[in-house]
Every structure is written in structure tokens, then in C-alpha cells.
C-alpha positions as CSV (number, residue, x, y, z in Angstrom):
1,X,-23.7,42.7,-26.0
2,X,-23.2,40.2,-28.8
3,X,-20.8,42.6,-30.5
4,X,-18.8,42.3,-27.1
5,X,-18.9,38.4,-27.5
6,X,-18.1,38.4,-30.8
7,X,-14.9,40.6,-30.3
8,X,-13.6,38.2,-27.7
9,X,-14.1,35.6,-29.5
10,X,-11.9,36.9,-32.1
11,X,-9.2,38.1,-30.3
12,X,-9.5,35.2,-27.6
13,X,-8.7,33.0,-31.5
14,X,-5.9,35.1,-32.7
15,X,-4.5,34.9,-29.4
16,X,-4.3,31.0,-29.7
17,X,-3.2,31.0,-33.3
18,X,-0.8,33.7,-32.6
19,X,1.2,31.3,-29.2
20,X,0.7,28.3,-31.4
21,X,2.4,29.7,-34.4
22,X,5.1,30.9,-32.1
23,X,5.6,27.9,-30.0
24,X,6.0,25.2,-33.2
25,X,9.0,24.1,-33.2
26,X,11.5,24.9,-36.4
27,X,12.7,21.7,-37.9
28,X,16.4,21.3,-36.9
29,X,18.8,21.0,-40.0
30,X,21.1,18.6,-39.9
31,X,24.7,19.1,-38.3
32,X,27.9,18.7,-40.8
33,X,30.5,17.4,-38.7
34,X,34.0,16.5,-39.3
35,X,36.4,14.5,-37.2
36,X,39.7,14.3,-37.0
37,X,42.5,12.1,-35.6
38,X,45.8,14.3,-34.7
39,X,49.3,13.4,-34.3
40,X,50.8,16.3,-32.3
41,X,54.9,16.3,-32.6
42,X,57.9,18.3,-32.2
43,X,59.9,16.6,-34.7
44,X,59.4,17.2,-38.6
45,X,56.7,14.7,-39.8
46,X,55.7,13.5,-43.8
47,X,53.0,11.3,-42.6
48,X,49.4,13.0,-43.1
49,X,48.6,16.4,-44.0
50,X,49.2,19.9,-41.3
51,X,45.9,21.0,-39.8
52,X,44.2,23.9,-40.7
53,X,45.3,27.4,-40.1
54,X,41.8,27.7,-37.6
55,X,42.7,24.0,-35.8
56,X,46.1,24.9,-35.5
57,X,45.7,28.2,-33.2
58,X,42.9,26.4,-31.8
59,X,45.4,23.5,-30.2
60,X,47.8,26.4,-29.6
61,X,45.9,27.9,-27.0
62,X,45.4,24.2,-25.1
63,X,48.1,23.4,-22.7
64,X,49.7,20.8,-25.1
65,X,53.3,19.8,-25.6
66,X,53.4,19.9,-29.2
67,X,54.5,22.7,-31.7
68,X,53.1,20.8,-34.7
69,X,49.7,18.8,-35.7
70,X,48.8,16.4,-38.2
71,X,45.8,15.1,-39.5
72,X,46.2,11.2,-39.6
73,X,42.8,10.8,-40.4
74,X,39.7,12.3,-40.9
75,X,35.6,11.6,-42.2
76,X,33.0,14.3,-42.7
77,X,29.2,13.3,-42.2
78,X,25.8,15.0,-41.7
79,X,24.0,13.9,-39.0
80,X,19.8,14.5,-37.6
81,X,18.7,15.3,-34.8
82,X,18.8,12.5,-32.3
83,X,20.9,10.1,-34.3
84,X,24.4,8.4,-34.2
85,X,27.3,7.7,-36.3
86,X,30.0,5.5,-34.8
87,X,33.3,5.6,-36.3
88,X,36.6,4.0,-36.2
89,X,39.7,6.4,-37.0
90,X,43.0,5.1,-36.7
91,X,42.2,2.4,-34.2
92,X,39.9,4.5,-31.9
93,X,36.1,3.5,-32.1
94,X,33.5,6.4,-31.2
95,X,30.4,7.6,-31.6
96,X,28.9,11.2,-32.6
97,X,25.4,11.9,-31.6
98,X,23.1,15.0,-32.4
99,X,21.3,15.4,-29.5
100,X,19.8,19.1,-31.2
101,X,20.1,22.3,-31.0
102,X,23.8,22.2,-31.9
103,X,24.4,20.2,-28.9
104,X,26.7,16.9,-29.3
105,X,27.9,14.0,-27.4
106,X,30.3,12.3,-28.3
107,X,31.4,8.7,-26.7
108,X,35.1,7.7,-27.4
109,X,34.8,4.2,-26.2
110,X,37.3,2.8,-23.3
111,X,37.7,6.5,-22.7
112,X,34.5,8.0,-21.6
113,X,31.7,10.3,-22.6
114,X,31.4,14.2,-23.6
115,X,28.5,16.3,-24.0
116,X,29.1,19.6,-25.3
117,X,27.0,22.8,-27.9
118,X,29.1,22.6,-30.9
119,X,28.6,25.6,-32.5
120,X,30.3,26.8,-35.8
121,X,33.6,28.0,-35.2
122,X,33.6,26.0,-32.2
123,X,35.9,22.7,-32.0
124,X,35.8,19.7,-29.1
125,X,39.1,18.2,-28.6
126,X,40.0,15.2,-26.3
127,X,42.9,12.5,-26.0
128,X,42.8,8.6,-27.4
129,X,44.6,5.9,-26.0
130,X,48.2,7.0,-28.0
131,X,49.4,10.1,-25.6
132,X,50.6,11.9,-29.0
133,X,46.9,11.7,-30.5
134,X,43.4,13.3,-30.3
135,X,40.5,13.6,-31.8
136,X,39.1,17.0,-33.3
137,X,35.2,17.3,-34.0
138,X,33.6,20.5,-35.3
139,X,30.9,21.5,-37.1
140,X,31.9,22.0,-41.3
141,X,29.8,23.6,-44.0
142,X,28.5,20.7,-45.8
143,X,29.7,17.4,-45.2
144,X,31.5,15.8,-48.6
């Protein structure tokens, strides 16, 4: 009968350390975002730089206007989980939050909030004040 017990008692232990080892949580890395401030245009432009190939056919597919995009400004940063980085680009004020899990919200002030997963390869694009502009926010390799 104590052989019984004992077994339990074993298995009832590994049992416990097994679920607790399984239900810690995995520290979160940090996200590396970058956003952007975009001039779309039809017109040829010289001031800032094209997007990237991967932004560009990302914008194409939105219904936008424009058959050309510019970055007018931009700032890479790495951010934890649950904290803020408030920005001004070009005259628009915002602030990126990690909320974990690859999840962001991001507050574009006068304008509203947005809560969205941010995934790699994934991009969250919404207008300023100046009709022509927007900002781009995705997730980047390592922040610079």
C-alpha cells in the first residue's frame, strides 16, 4: 500500500512541475519598429527618398490616389512590452505602444486610436492631417 502512495505522490509531483513548466510565460523580446511619414504624389518629386520595394506594393493594393510614395520622414526604435514611445514626424505627434504579443496601438493624436497584431511582414497604414500623407509602422529587424 505504501508503494501505491508513493507512486502517486510522484506522478501527482511531475504532474505539477510538468503544467507549471508549460504555463510560464516566455519573456517577450522587444518589438523593432519603424515609422514612417509618406508623401503620396502623381507628380515627379526630389524631396525624400522612394519607399521600399515591400511598402510600395503594399500602398498599391490600398485604394489610394497616388502612383508614387516618399518617405519624408522616418525613426526606428525597440520598444518592451507594455511601454510607449511618442513621436513627432513631420508635424504629426503619436504614440507607439507594445501592448505584447506582437500586438500594437498606436495613437495619432487629433486623429484617433488603432489597435492592431503587427506581425513581421505586416505594415499598419493610416492618414495625418495633410490628405497627401500617412504614416507607415512595421515591425524591422533590429532597430538602428
Amino acid at each position: 500500500m505504501k508503494l501505491f502512495s508513493a507512486t502517486r505522490l510522484v506522478c501527482t509531483v511531475i504532474f505539477f512541475l510538468l503544467f507549471a513548466g508549460m504555463s510560464a510565460p516566455a519573456a517577450e523580446k522587444d518589438l523593432n519598429l519603424e515609422v514612417q511619414l509618406v508623401f503620396g504624389t502623381n507628380e515627379a518629386q526630389t524631396n525624400g527618398r522612394p519607399v521600399s520595394p515591400q511598402i510600395e506594393k503594399k500602398l498599391k493594393r490600398l485604394p489610394l490616389k497616388w502612383g508614387t510614395y516618399f518617405v519624408v520622414s522616418s525613426q526606428q526604435f525597440s520598444l518592451a512590452k507594455d511601454k510607449t514611445n511618442h513621436l513627432v514626424l513631420g508635424g504629426s505627434e503619436m504614440i507607439v505602444k507594445n501592448l505584447g504579443g506582437e500586438k500594437v496601438e498606436l495613437i495619432m493624436i487629433d486623429r484617433g486610436k488603432i489597435t492592431q497584431s503587427l506581425h513581421k511582414g505586416q505594415t499598419l497604414v493610416t492618414n495625418v492631417r495633410d490628405p497627401n500623407s500617412f504614416v507607415v509602422l512595421r515591425q524591422v529587424d533590429e532597430a538602428k
